[in-house]
C-alpha positions as CSV (number, residue, x, y, z in Angstrom):
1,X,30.8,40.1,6.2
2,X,30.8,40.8,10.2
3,X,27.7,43.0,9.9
4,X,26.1,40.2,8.5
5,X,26.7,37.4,10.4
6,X,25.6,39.7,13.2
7,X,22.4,40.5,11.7
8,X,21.7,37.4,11.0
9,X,22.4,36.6,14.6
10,X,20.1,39.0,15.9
11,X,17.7,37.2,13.5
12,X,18.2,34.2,14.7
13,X,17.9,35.3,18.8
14,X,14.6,36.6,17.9
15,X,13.1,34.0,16.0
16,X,13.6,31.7,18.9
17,X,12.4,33.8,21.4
18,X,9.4,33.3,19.4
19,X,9.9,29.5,18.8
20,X,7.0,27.4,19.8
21,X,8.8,24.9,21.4
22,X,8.7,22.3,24.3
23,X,11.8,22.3,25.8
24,X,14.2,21.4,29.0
25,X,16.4,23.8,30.4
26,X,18.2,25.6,27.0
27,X,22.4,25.3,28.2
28,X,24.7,27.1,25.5
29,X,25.5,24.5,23.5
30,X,22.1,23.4,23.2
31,X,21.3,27.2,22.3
32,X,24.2,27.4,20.1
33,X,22.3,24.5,18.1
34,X,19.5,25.7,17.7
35,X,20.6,29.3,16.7
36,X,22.5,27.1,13.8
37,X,19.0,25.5,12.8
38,X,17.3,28.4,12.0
39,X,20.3,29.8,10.4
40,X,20.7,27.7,8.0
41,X,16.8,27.1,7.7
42,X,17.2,30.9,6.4
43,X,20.1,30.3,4.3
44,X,18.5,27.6,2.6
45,X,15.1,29.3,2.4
46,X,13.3,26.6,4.2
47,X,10.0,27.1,5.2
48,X,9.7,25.3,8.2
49,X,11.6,22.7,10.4
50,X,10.4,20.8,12.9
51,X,13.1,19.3,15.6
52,X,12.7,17.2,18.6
53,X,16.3,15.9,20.8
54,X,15.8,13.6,23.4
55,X,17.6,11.6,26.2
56,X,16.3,8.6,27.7
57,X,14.3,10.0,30.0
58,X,14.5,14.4,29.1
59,X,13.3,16.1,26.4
60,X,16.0,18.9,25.9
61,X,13.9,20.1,23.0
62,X,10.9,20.0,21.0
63,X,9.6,22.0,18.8
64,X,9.2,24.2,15.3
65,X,10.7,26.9,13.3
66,X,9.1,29.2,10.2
67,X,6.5,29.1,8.0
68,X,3.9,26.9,8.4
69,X,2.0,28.2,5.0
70,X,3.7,30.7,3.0
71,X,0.6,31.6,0.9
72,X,-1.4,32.9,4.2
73,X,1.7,33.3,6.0
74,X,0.9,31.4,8.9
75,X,3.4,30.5,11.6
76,X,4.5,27.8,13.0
77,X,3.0,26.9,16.6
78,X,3.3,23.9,19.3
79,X,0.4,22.5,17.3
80,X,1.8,22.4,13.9
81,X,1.8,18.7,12.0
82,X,4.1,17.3,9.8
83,X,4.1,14.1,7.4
84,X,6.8,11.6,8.1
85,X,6.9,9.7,5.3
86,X,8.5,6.2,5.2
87,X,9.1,6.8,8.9
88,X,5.5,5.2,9.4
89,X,7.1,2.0,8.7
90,X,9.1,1.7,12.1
91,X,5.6,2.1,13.8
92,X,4.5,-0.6,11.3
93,X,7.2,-2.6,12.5
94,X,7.1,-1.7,15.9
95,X,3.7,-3.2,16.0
96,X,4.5,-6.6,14.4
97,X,6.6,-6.7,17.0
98,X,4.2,-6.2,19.7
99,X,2.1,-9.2,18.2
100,X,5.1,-11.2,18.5
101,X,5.5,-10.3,21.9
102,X,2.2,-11.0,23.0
103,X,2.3,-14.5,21.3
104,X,0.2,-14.2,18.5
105,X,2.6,-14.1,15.5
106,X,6.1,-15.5,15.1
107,X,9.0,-13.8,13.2
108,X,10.1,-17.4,11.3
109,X,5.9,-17.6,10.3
110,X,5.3,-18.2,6.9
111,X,3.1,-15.4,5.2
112,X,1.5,-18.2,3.0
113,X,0.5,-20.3,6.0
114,X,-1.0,-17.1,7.4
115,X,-2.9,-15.4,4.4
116,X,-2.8,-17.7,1.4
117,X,-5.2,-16.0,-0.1
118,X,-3.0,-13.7,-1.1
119,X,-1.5,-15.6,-3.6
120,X,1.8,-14.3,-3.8
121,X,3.7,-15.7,-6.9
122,X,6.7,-17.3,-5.2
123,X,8.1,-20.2,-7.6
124,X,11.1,-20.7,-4.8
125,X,8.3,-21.4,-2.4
126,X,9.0,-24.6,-1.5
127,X,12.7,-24.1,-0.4
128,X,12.8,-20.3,0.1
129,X,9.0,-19.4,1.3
130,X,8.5,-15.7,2.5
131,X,8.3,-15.2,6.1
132,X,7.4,-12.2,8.1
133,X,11.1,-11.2,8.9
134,X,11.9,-11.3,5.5
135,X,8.7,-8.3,5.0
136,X,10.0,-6.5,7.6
137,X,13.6,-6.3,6.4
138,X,13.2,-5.7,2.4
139,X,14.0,-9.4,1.7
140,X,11.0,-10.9,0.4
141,X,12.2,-10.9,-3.1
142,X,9.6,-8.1,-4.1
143,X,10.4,-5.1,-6.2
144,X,8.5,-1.7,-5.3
145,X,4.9,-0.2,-6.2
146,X,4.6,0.7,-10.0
147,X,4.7,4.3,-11.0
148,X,0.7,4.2,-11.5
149,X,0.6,3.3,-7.8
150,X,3.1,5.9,-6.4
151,X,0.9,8.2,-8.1
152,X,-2.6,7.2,-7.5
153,X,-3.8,9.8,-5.0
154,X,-8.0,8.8,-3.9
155,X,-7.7,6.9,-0.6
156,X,-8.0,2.9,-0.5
157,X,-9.1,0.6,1.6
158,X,-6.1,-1.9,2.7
159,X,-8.1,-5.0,0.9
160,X,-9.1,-2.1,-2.6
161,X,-5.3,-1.5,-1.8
162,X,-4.3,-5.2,-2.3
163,X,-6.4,-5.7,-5.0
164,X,-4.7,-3.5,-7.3
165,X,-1.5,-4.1,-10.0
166,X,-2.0,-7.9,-8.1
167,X,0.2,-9.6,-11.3
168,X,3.1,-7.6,-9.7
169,X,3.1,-9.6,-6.3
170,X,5.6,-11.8,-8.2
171,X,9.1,-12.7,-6.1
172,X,11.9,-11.9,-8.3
173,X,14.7,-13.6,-6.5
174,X,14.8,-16.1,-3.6
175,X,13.0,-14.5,0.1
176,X,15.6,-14.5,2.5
177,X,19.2,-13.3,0.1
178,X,18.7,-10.1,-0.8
179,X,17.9,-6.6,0.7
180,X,16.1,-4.4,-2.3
181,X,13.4,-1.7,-0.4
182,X,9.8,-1.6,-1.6
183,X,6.9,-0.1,-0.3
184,X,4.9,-3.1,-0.7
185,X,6.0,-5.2,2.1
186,X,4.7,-2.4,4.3
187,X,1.3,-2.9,3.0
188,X,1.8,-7.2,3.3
189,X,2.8,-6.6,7.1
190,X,-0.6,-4.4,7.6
191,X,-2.8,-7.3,6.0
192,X,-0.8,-9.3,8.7
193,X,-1.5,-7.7,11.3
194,X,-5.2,-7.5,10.6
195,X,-5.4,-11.3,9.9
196,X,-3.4,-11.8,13.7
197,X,-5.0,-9.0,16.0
198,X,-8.7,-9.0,14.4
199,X,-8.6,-5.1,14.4
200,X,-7.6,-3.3,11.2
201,X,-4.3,-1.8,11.2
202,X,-4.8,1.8,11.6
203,X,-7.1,0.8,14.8
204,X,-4.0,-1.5,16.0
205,X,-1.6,1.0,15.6
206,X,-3.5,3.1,17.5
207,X,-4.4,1.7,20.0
208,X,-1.1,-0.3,21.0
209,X,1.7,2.7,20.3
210,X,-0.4,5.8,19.3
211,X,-2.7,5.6,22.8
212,X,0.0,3.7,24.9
213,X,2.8,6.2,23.9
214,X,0.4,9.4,24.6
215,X,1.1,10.6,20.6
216,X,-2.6,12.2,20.5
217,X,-1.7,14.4,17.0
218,X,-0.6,11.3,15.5
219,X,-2.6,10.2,12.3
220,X,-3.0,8.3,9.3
221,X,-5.9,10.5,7.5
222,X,-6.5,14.0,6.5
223,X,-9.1,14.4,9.3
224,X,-10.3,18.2,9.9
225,X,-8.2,18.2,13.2
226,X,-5.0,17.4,11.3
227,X,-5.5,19.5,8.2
228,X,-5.9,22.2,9.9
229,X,-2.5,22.1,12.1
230,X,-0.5,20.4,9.0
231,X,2.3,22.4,7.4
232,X,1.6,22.7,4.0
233,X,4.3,21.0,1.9
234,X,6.5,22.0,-1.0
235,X,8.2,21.2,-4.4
236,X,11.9,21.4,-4.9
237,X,11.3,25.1,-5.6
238,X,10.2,25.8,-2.7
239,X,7.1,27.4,-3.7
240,X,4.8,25.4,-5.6
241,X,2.7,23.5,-2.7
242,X,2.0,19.8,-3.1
243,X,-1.5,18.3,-2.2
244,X,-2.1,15.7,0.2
245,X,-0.8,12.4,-0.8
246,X,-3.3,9.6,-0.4
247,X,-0.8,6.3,-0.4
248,X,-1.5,3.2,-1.6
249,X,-0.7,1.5,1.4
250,X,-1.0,3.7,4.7
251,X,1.9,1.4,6.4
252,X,4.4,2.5,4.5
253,X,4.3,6.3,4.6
254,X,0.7,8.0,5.9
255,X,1.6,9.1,9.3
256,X,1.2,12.8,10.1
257,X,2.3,13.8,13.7
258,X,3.9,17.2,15.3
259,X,7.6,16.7,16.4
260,X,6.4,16.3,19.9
261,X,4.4,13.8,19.8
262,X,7.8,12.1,18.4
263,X,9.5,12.0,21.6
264,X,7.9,9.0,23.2
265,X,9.0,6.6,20.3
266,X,12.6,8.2,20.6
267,X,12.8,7.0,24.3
268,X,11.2,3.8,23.5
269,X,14.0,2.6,21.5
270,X,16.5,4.5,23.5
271,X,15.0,2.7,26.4
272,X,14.5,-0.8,24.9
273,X,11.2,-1.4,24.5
274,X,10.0,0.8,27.6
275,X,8.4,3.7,27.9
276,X,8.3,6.1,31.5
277,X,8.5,2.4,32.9
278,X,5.6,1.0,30.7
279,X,6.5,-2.1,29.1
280,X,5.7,-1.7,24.8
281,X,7.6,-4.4,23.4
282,X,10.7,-6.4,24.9
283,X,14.1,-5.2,24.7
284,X,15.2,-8.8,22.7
285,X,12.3,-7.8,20.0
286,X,12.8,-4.3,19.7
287,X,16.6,-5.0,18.8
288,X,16.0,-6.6,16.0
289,X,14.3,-3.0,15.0
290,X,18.3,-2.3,13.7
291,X,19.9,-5.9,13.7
292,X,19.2,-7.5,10.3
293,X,18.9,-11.1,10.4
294,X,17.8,-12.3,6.4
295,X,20.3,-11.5,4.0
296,X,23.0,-13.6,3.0
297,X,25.3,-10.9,4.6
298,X,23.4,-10.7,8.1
299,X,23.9,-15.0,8.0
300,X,27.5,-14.2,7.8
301,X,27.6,-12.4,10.9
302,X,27.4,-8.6,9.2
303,X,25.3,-6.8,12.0
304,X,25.3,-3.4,9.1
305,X,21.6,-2.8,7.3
306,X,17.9,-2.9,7.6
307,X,16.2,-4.2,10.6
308,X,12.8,-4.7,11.4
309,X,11.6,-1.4,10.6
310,X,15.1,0.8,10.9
311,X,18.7,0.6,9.5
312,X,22.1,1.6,11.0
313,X,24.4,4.8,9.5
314,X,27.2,7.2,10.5
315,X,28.1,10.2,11.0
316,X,31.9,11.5,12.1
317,X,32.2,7.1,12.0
318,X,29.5,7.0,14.6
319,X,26.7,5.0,14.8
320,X,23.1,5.7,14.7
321,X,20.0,3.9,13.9
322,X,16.6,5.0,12.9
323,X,14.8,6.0,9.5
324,X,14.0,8.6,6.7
325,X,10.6,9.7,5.2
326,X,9.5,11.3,2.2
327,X,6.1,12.4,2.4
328,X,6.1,14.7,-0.9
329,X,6.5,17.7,0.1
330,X,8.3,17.0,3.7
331,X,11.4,15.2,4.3
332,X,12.4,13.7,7.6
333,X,14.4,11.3,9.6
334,X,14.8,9.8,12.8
335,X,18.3,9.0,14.7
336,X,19.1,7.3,17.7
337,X,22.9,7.2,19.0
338,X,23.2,5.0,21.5
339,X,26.8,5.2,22.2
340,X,25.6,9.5,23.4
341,X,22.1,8.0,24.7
342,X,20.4,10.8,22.8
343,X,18.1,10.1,19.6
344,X,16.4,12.8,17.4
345,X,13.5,13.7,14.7
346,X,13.8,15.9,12.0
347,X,11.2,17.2,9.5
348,X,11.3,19.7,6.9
349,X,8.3,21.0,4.7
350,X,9.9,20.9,1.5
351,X,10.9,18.6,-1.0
352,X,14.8,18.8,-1.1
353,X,16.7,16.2,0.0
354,X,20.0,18.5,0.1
355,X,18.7,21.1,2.7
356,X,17.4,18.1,5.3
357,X,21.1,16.8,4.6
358,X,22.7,20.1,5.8
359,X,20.3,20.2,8.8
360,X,20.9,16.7,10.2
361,X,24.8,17.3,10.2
362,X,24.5,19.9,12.6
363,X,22.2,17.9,14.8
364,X,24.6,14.8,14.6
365,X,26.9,16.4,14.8
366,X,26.2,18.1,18.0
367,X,25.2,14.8,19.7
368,X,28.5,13.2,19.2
369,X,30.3,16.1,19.8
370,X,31.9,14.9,22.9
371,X,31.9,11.3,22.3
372,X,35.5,9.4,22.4
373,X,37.4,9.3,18.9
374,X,36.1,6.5,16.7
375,X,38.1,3.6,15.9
376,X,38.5,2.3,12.6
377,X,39.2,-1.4,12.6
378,X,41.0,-3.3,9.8
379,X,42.8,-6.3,9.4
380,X,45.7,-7.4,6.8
381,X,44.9,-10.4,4.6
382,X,47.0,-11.7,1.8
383,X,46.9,-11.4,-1.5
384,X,45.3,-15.2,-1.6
385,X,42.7,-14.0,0.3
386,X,41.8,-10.5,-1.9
387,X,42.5,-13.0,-5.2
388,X,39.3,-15.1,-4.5
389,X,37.0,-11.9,-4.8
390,X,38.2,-10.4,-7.7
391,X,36.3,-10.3,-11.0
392,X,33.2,-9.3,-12.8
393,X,29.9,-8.9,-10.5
394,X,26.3,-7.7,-12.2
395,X,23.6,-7.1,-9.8
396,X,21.1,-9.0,-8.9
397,X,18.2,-6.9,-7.6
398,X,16.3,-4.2,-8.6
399,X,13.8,-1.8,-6.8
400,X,11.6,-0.8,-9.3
401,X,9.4,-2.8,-11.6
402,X,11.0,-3.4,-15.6
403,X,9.9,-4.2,-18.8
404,X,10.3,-8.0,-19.7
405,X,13.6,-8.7,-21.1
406,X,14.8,-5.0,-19.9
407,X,18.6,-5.4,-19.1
408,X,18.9,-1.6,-18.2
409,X,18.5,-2.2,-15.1
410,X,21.0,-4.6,-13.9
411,X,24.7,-2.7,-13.2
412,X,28.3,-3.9,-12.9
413,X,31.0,-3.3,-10.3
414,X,34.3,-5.4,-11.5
415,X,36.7,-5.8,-8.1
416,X,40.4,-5.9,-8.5
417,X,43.4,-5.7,-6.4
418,X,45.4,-2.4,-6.9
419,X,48.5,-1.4,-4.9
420,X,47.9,-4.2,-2.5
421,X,44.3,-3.7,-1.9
422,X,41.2,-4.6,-3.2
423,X,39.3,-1.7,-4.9
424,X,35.8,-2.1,-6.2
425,X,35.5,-0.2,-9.9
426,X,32.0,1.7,-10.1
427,X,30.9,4.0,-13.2
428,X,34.3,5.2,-13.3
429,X,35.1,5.7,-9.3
430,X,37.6,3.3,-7.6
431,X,36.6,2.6,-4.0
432,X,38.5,1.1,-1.3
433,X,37.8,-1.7,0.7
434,X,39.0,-2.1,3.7
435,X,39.1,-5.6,5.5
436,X,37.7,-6.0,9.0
437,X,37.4,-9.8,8.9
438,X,37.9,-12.5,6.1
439,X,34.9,-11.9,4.5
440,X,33.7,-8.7,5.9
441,X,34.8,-5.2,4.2
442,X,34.0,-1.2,5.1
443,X,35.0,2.0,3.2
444,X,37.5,4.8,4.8
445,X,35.1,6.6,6.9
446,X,33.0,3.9,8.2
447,X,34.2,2.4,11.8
448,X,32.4,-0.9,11.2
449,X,31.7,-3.9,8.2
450,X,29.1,-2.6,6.1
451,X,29.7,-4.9,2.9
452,X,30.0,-8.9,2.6
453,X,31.5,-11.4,0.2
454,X,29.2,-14.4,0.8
455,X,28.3,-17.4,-0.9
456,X,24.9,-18.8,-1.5
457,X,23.6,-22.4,-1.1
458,X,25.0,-23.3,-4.9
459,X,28.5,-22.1,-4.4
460,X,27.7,-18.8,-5.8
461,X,29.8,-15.4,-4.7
462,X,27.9,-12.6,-4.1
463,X,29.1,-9.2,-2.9
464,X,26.1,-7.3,-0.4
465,X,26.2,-3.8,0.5
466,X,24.6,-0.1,0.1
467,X,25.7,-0.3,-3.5
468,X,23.5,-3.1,-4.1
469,X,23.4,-6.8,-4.6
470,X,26.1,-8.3,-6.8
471,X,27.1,-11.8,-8.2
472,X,30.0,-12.2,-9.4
473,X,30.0,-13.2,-13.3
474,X,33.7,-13.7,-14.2
C-alpha cells in the first residue's frame, strides 16, 4: 500500500512539472492541492481537468491536467478549450445586467411590452405578466426545451431558434411563484438583449464582457481556432467521444473558453462588478447575480436560490455562489466564497457527474480550510407553530414538458411532526427541518434557511425549496 501511494506520488510530481499552467507563486498547501487533483484525475481515469483559483486580485493558479484527446493522444497545453455548459448563462445574465446599468432595460420590464411579438401564451398575464427578473431567475412559469430540441444538433439562428416547438412557449403556472429551471428563458433573455442593444447577442456579449474582460479564447461557435485547441469530450465511459453540440439557444450553454480566460469573470464577482479597476456592471446589479428576488420564498425574505444568472450552495456549511455546466461531454462549475475571498472554475472532459463531484470537494475544501467554524442557527417554535404546516403537499412545477393529462409527473412530500420536530416524508426518507425563523426552515448541514412555508395571494400554503415546489393538499 506504501509503495503505491509513493508511486503514485512520484506520478503526480511529475505530471505537474509538466502542467501547462498560469500560476502565482505555488506555497505547499497550494501544491498539496494540486498533487490531490491529478491524483484523483488518475484514480478516476479522467482525461483531462481544467482548474483555475483566484483571489480578488491574484491568480494562484490556472491551468490543465491530462489528455486533451485520447485517440491521438494529445496533451493538454496553456491553450487547450473547454465547453462550459450552462455556465454561459451567468455571462447571459451578466450582460442583462449591463443593459440595466447603462439605462436601457429595467429588471421590473415586462417581456410583452418589449417583444410582443413573441406571443408568449401567458393566460395570468394580466395580474402576473412575465418580467425580465423573472427570465433570469427560472420564474417565468416555463417548463424546459423538449427532448427533440435538446437533441437537435445543426446550428440556428436565435430568430430559426425561436421559431421552433413555438406551441410550447405556454406559462404553466403564475411568472413570479415558482423557481423550476429551463433552458428556454436563456434563449428569451438573448432575443432581449437584441431588441435593447441593436447588436445580436453573441456580438453583445462580446463585445461588453468577452473584449472588456480580455477573455480572447472565449467563444460561442466551432470556429477553426477553437476546434483546434478544444478538448475532445466524453461519454460516461470515458471512451466513446461526443460530437460538438450545436444548442438550440447559444445563451444557455455554447460557450467554449480555456480555464484562463475564466479568471477575469472570477474577480469580477469577487470584486463587485469591477474588474483591475474597470467598472463592468455595479456592485448593487451584480448582487442580485446570487440574491433571488421572484419566488414566493425570496418575498418572504429567504435570501437561499437562483439569482440572476447564479445560485448559492455549501460546502463544510459554507457558502459559495456561482454555477454548473453540462456541455455533453464536459462538466464544470464555478464557485465564489466570499466569506475566504477566493472563487474557482472547474472543468472536466467527460460526462460523469460523480468524478467532477470528487474533484470540487477537494478544491472547496481547500478554500475554506481555514475559515472560522460555521454556525448553525435554529430557533425553538411550538408545537402550534409546527401544527399549521403539517399535511399533504403535491408539487406544483415541473421542468420538463408532459403529455396532457400526465399526472406522473407531479410528486408528494406529506410533513408531520415527529419527536417534537417537523420532519418532511419523501419516497420513503424522513428529513429534518430545522427552524431558523417562523417560516423559514434548513436541513442538518446547512448554516442558513434554504426552504419556506409561504402563502400565496389566495391563502394558499406552499412549501419552496431544492426539493421542489409544493402545495399543500390536505
Amino acid at each position: 500500500m506504501k509503495l503505491t501511494l509513493l508511486i503514485i506520488s512520484i506520478y503526480c510530481l511529475l505530471q505537474l512539472t509538466n502542467a501547462h499552467s498560469k500560476e502565482i507563486k505555488i506555497n505547499p498547501e497550494l501544491d498539496n492541492l494540486l498533487q490531490a487533483i491529478e491524483s484523483k484525475r488518475v484514480e478516476l481515469d479522467i482525461p483531462a481537468i481544467g482548474l483555475t483559483l483566484v483571489n480578488k486580485d491574484k491568480t494562484l493558479f490556472s491551468g490543465s491536467f491530462g489528455i486533451a484527446d485520447k485517440t491521438s493522444a494529445k496533451k493538454v497545453d496553456d491553450n487547450t478549450v473547454f465547453r462550459i455548459g450552462s455556465i454561459t448563462k451567468s455571462f447571459t445574465a451578466l450582460a442583462v445586467l449591463i443593459l440595466v446599468d447603462e439605462g436601457k432595460l429595467n429588471l421590473d420590464d415586462r417581456l410583452i411590452d418589449i417583444a410582443p411579438e413573441l406571443n408568449i401564451n401567458n393566460k395570468w398575464q394580466d395580474t402576473h405578466p412575465i418580467l425580465i427578473s423573472h427570465l433570469l431567475e427560472h420564474t417565468a412559469g416555463l417548463t424546459d426545451l423538449s427532448g427533440e430540441e435538446f437533441n437537435f444538433n445543426e446550428p440556428l439562428s436565435l430568430n430559426e431558434a425561436l421559431k421552433r416547438n413555438v406551441d410550447s412557449r405556454v406559462i404553466q403556472w403564475p411568472p413570479g411563484m415558482h423557481y423550476s429551471y429551463t433552458n428556454i428563458g436563456a434563449g428569451l433573455l438573448a432575443y432581449v438583449i437584441e431588441k435593447c442593444s441593436g447588436m445580436s447577442y453573441e456580438d453583445f456579449v462580446q463585445d461588453k464582457i468577452f473584449n472588456q474582460l480580455n477573455m480572447s479564447s472565449a467563444s460561442f461557435y466551432p470556429d477553426e481556432i477553437t476546434m483546434k485547441h478544444l478538448a475532445t469530450g466524453y461519454n460516461s465511459d470515458g471512451v466513446s467521444p461526443i460530437p460538438y453540440w450545436q444548442m438550440t439557444f447559444r445563451a444557455f450553454g455554447a460557450i467554449n473558453i480555456k480555464p484562463t480566460d475564466m479568471t477575469p469573470l472570477l474577480q469580477l464577482l469577487l470584486n463587485k462588478g469591477t474588474y483591475k479597476n474597470k467598472h463592468i456592471v455595479s456592485k448593487s446589479l451584480l448582487n442580485k447575480m446570487h440574491t433571488p428576488t421572484t419566488t414566493l420564498a425570496a418575498k418572504s425574505g429567504l435570501e437561499f436560490g437562483y439569482g440572476a444568472g447564479s445560485y448559492t450552495f455549501f460546502r463544510n456549511g459554507h457558502v459559495f455562489y456561482g454555477h454548473g455546466g453540462d456541455g455533453d461531454g464536459y462538466l464544470a462549475r464555478y464557485g465564489v466564497n466570499p466569506e475566504s475571498g477566493m472563487a474557482y472554475f472547474v472543468v472536466v472532459n467527460v460526462f460523469r457527474g460523480s468524478d467532477l463531484v470528487e474533484v470540487r470537494q477537494l478544491i472547496e475544501d481547500f478554500i475554506t480550510k481555514d475559515l472560522k467554524p460555521v454556525e448553525y442557527p435554529s430557533v425553538k417554535l411550538s408545537q402550534e407553530q409546527l401544527q399549521q404546516y403539517t399535511g399533504q403537499y403535491k408539487s406544483v412545477t415541473w421542468r420538463f414538458p408532459v403529455a396532457a393529462g400526465t399526472q406522473d409527473h407531479q410528486s408528494h412530500i406529506k410533513v408531520v411532526i415527529q419527536n417534537n420536530n417537523l420532519n418532511a416524508l419523501v419516497g420513503g426518507n424522513v428529513w429534518q427541518l430545522i427552524s431558523v425563523s417562523a417560516q423559514h426552515f434548513r436541513f442538518k448541514n446547512e448554516s442558513k434557511a434554504t426552504m419556506a412555508f409561504v402563502r400565496d395571494q389566495d391563502g394558499q400554503l406552499y412549501l419552496q425549496s431544492e426539493m421542489g415546489n409544493y402545495r399543500r393538499v390536505e
